[in-house]
C-alpha positions as YAML, in Angstrom:
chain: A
units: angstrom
residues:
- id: 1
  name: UNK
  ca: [222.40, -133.85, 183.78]
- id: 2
  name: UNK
  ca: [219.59, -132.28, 185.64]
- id: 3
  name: UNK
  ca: [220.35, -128.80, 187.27]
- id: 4
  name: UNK
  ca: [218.62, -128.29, 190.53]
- id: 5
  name: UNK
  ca: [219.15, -124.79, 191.47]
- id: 6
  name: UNK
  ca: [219.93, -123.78, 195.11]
- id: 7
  name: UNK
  ca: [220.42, -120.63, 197.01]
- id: 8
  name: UNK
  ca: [223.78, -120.08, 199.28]
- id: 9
  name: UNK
  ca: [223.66, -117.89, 202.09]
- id: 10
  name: UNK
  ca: [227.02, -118.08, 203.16]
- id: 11
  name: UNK
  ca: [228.87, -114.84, 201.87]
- id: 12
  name: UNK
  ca: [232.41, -115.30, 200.31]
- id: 13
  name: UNK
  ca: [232.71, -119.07, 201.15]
- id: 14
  name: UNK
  ca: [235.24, -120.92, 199.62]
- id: 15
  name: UNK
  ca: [234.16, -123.83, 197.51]
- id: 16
  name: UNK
  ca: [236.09, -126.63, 199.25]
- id: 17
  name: UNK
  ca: [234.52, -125.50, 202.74]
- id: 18
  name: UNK
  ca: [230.83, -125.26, 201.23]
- id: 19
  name: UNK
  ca: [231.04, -128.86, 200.08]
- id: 20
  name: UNK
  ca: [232.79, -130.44, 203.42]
- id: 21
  name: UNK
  ca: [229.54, -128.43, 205.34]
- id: 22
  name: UNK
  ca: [227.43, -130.14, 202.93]
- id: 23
  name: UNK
  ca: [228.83, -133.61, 203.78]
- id: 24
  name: UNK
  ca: [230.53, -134.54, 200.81]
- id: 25
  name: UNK
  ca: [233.78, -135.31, 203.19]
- id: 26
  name: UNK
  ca: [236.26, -133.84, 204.72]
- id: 27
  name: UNK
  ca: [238.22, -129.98, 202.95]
- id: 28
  name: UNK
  ca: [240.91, -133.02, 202.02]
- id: 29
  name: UNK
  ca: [238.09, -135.22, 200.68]
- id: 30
  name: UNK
  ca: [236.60, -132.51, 199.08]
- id: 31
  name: UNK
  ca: [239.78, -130.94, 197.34]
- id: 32
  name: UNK
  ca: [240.88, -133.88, 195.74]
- id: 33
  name: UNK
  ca: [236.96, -134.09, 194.38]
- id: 34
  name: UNK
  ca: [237.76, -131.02, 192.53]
- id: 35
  name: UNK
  ca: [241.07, -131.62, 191.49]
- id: 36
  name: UNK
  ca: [239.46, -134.51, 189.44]
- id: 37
  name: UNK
  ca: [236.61, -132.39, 188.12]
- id: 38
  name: UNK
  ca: [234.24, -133.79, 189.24]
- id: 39
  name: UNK
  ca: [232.64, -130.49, 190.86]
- id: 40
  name: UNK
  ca: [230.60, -128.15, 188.77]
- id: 41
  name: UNK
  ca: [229.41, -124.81, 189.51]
- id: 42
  name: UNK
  ca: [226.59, -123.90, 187.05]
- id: 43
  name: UNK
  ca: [227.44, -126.62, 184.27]
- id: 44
  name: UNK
  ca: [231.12, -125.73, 184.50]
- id: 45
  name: UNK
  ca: [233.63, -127.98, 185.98]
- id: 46
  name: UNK
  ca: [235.86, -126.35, 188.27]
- id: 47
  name: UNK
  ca: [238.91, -127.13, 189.50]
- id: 48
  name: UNK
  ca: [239.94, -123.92, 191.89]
- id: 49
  name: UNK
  ca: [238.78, -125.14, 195.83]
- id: 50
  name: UNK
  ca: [238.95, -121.23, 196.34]
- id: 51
  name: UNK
  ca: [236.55, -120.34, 194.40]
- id: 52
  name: UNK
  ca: [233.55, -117.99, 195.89]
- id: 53
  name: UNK
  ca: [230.20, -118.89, 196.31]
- id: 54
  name: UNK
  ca: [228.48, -115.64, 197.62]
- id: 55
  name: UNK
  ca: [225.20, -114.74, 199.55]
- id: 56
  name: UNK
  ca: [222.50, -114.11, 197.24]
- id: 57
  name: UNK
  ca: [223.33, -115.26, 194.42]
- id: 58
  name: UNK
  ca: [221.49, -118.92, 192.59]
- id: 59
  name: UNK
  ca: [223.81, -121.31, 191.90]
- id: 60
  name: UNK
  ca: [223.67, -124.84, 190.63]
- id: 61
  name: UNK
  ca: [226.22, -127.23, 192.01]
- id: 62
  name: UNK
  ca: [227.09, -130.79, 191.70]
- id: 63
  name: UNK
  ca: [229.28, -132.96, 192.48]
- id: 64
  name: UNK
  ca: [229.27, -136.10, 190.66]
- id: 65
  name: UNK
  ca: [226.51, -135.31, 189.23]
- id: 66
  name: UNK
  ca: [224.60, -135.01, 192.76]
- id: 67
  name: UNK
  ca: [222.98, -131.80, 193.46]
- id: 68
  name: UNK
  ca: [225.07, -130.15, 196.54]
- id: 69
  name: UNK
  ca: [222.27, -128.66, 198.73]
- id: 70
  name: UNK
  ca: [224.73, -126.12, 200.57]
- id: 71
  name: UNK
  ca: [223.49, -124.58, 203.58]
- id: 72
  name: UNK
  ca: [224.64, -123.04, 206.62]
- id: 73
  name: UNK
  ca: [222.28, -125.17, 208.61]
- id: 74
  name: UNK
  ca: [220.55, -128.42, 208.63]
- id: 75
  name: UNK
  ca: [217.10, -129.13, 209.91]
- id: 76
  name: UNK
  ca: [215.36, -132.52, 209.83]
- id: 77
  name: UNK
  ca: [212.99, -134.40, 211.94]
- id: 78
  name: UNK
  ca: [213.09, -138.18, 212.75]
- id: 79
  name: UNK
  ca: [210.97, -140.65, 214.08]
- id: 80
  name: UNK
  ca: [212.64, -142.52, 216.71]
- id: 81
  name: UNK
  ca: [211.90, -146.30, 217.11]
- id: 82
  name: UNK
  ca: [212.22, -147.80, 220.69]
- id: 83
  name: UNK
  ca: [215.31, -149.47, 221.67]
- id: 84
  name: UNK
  ca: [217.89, -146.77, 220.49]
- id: 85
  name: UNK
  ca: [219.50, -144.50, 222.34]
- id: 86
  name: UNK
  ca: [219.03, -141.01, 221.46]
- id: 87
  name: UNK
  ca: [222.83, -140.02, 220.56]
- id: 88
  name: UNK
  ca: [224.79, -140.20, 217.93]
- id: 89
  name: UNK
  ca: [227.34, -143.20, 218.83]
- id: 90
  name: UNK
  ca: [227.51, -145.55, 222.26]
- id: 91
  name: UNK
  ca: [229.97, -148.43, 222.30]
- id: 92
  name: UNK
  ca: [227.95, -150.99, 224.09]
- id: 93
  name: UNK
  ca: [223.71, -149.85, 222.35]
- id: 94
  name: UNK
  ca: [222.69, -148.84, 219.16]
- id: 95
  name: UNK
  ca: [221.81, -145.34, 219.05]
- id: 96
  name: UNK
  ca: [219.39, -142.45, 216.25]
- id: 97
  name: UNK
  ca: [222.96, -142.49, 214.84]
- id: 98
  name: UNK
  ca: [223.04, -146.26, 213.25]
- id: 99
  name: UNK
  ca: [220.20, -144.82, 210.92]
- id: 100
  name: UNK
  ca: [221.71, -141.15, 209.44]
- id: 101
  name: UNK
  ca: [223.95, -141.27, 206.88]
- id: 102
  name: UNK
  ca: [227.67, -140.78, 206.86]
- id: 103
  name: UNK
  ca: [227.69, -137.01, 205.11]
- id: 104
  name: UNK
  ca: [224.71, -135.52, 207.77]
- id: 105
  name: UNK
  ca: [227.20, -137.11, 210.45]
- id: 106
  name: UNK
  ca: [230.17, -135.35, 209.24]
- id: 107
  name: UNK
  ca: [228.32, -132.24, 209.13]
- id: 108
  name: UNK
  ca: [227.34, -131.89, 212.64]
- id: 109
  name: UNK
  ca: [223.64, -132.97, 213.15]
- id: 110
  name: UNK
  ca: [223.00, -133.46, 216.99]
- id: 111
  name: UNK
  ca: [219.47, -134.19, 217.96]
- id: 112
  name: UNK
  ca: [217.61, -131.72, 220.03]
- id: 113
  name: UNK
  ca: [216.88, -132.95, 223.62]
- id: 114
  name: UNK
  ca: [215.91, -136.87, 224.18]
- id: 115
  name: UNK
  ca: [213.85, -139.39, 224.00]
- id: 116
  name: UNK
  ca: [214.21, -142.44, 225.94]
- id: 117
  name: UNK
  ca: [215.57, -145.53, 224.63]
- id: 118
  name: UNK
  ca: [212.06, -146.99, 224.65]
- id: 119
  name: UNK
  ca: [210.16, -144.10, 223.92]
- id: 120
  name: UNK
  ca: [209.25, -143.50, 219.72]
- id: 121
  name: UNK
  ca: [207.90, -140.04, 218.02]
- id: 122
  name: UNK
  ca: [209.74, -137.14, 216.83]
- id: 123
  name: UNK
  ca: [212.84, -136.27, 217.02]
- id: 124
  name: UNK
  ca: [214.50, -132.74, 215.88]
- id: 125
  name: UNK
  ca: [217.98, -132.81, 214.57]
- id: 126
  name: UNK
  ca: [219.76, -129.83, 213.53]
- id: 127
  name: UNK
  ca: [223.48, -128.36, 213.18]
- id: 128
  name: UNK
  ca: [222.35, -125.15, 215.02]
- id: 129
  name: UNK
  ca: [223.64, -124.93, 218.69]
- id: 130
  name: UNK
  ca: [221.64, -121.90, 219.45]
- id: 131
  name: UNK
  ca: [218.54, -123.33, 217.94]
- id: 132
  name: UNK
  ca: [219.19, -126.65, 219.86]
- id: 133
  name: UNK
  ca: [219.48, -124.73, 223.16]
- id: 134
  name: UNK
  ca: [216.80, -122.97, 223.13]
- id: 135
  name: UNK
  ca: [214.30, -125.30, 222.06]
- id: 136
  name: UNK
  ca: [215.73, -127.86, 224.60]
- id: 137
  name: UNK
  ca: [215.61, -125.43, 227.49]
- id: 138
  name: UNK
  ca: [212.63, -124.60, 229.86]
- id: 139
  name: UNK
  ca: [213.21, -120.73, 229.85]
- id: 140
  name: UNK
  ca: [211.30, -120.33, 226.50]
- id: 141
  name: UNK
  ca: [208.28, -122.85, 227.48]
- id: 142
  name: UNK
  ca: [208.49, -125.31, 224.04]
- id: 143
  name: UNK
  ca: [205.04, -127.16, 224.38]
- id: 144
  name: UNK
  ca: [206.26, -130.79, 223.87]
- id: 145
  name: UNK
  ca: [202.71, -133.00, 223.11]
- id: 146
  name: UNK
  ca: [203.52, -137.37, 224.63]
- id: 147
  name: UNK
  ca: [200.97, -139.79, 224.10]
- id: 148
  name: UNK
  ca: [201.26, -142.25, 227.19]
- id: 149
  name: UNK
  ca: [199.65, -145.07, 227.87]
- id: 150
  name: UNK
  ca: [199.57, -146.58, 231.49]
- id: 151
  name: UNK
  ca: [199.16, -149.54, 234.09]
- id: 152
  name: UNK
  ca: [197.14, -148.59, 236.95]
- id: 153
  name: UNK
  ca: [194.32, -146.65, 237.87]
- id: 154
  name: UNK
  ca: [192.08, -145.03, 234.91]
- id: 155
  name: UNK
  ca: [192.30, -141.49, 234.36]
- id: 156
  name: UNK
  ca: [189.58, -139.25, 235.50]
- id: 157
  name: UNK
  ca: [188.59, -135.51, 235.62]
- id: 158
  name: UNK
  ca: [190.82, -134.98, 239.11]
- id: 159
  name: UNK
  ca: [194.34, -136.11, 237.03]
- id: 160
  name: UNK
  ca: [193.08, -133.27, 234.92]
- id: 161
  name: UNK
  ca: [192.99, -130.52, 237.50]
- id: 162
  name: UNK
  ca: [196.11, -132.43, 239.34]
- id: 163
  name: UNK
  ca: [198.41, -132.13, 236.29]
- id: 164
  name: UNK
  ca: [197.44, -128.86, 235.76]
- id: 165
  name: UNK
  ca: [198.42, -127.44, 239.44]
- id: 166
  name: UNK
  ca: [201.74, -128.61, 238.70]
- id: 167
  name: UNK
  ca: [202.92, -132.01, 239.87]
- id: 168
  name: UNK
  ca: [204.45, -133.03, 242.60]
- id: 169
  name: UNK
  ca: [207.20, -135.74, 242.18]
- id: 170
  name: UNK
  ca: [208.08, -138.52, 244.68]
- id: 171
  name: UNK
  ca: [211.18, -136.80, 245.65]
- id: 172
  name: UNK
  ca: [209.59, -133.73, 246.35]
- id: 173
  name: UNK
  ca: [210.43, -132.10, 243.35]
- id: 174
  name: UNK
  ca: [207.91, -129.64, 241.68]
- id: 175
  name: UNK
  ca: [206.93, -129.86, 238.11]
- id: 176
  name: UNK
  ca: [205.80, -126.81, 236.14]
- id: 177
  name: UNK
  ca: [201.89, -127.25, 235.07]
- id: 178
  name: UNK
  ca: [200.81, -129.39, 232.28]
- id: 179
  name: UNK
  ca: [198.12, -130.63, 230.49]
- id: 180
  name: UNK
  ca: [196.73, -133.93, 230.54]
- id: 181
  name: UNK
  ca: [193.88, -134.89, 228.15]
- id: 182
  name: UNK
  ca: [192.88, -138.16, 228.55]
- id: 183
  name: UNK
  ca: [191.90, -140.13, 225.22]
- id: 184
  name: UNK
  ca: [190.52, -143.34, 226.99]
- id: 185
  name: UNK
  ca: [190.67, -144.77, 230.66]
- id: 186
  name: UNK
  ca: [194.57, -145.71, 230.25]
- id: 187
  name: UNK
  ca: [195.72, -143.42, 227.52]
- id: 188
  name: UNK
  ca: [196.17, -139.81, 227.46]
- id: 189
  name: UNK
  ca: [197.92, -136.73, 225.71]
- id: 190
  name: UNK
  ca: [199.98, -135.25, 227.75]
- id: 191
  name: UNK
  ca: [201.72, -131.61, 226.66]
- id: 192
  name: UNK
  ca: [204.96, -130.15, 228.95]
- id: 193
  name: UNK
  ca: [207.53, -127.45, 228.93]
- id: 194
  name: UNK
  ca: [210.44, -129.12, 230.64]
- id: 195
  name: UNK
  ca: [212.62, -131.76, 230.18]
- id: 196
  name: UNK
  ca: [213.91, -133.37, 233.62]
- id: 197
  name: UNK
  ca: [215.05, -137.00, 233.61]
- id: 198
  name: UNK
  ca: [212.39, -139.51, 232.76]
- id: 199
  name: UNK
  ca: [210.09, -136.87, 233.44]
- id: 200
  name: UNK
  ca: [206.71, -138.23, 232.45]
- id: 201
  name: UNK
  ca: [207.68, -141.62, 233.45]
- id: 202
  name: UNK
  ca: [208.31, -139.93, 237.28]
- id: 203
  name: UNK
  ca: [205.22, -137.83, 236.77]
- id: 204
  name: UNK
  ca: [202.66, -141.05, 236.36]
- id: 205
  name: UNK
  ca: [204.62, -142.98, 239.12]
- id: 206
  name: UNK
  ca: [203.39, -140.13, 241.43]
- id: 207
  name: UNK
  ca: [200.10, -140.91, 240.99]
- id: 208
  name: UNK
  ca: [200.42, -144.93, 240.82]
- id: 209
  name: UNK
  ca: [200.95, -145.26, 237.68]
- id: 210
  name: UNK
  ca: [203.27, -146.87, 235.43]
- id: 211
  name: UNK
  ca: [204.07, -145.63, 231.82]
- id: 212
  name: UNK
  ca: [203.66, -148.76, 229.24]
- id: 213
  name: UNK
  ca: [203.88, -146.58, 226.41]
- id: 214
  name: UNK
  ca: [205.41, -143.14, 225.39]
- id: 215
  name: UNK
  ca: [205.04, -141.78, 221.97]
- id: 216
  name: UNK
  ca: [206.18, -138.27, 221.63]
- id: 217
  name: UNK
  ca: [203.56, -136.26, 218.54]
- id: 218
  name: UNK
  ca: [204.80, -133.09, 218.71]
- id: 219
  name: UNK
  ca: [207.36, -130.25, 219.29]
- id: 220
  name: UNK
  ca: [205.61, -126.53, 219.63]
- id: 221
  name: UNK
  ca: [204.09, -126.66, 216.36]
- id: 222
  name: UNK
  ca: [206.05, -128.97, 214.77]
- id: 223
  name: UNK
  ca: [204.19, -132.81, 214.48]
- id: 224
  name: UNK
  ca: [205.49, -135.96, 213.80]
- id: 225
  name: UNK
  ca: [204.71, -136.60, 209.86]
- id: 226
  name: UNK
  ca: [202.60, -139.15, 209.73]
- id: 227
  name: UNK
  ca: [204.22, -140.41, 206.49]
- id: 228
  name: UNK
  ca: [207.47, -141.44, 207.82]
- id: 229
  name: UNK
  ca: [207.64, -145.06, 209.13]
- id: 230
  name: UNK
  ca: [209.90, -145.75, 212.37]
- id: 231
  name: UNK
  ca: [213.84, -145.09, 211.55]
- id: 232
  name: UNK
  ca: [212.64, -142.77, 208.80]
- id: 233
  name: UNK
  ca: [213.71, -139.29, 208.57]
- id: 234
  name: UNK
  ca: [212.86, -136.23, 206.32]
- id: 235
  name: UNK
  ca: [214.46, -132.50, 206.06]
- id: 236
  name: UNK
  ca: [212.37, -129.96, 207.44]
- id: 237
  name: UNK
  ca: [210.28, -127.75, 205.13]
- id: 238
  name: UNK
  ca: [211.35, -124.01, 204.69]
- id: 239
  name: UNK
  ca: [208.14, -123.17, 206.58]
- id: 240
  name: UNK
  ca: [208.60, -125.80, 209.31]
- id: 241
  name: UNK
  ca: [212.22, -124.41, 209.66]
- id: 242
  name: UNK
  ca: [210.32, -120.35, 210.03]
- id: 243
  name: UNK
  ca: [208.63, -121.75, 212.33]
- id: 244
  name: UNK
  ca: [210.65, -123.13, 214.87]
- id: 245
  name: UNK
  ca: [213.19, -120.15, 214.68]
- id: 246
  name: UNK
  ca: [209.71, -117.70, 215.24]
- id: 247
  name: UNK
  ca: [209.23, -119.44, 218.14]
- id: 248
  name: UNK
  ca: [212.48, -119.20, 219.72]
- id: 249
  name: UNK
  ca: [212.83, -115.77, 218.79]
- id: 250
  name: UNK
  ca: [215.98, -116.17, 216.66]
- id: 251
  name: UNK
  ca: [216.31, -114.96, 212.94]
- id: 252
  name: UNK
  ca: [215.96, -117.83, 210.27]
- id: 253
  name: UNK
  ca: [219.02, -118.54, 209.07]
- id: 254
  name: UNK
  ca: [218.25, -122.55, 207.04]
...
């Protein structure tokens, strides 16, 4: 058997409760797991749910035979593919939650903010609330990059300067100031710090135009890997996980 070994940060954790965190079921679930010895701490089965596994310290555990990455928080990123909804389970649409598997379910993954149902590009899930927040929340100004694509008039040099006063919705309701970078007559990036209802879809229809297309690339630094096909989904990288926390001004805490 292969030993992969990981690093806990979770001091004086009890066995049973590192596993159910890490997905491998419910403290029930778990306990019977090692009752049959089928856990092993270092190359040692053990049978004691009870048992320690302290902050700091390199440990190798498995459970049968799969390397338990145990963690106090989980960080991936996903790229949506239209017609989901962004949720985790609806009893009438299929939702981001059809394509995770049952033991990042169990431990709590919530995607950060959303995405239309027809709008594709990345997606941030994690099992940190505070994280979640403040990404999701105007006050700390995430930079959140959209490619749209649009019906209507072409873009020009004034949607530029327009975008960049700060929109003015239909309803009369402000927008903060954005950029707009047009990448052809009816295609543009488009990069915003807020998150109001079908924002960018509202936005365009304020200046005639209609959204065809929405693709979202990128979340503050974070982009949409390019290797991961629609539906697929990858754990962030320690650095990508530095990051994110940096920019919300929290202490990094994977």
């Amino acid at each position: 058997m292969t030993t992969i070994a990981i690093k806990t940060i979770m001091s004086a954790m009890r066995l049973d409760r590192c596993l159910a965190n890490a997905g491998f079921g419910s403290r029930t679930e778990v306990k019977e797991l090692i009752r049959r010895g089928l856990v092993t701490v270092g190359g040692v089965i053990v049978r004691d749910a009870g048992l320690a596994v302290d902050a700091g310290e390199t440990q190798a555990i498995h459970v049968g035979g799969e390397s338990a990455m145990v963690r106090r928080h989980l960080h991936y990123m996903l790229h949506k593919p239209a017609g989901l909804l962004t949720a985790l389970d609806d009893k009438r649409l299929p939702t981001i939650g059809d394509l995770l598997p049952t033991h990042l379910r169990q431990r709590g993954i919530f995607p950060i903010g959303r995405l239309d149902r027809d709008t594709t590009g990345l997606l941030i899930l994690t099992t940190d609330g505070t994280l979640g927040h403040r990404l999701a929340s105007p006050q700390w100004e995430v930079w959140k990059t959209y490619e749209v694509t649009i019906d209507g008039a072409p873009f020009d040099a004034s949607d530029v300067t327009l975008f960049a006063a700060g929109l003015q919705l239909l309803d009369g309701l402000a927008c903060r100031p954005a950029q707009l970078e047009p990448t052809s007559l009816y295609s543009a990036d488009l990069t915003i710090h807020e998150g109001k209802f079908h924002q960018i879809k509202r936005m365009m229809l304020s200046t005639g135009r209609t959204v065809t297309k929405l693709h979202r690339r990128s979340v503050g630094g974070l982009m949409l890997d390019a290797q991961l096909a629609p539906g697929e989904f990858r754990e962030l990288t320690t650095a990508e996980i530095a990051a994110l926390y940096q920019l919300v001004e929290l202490d990094n805490q994977p």
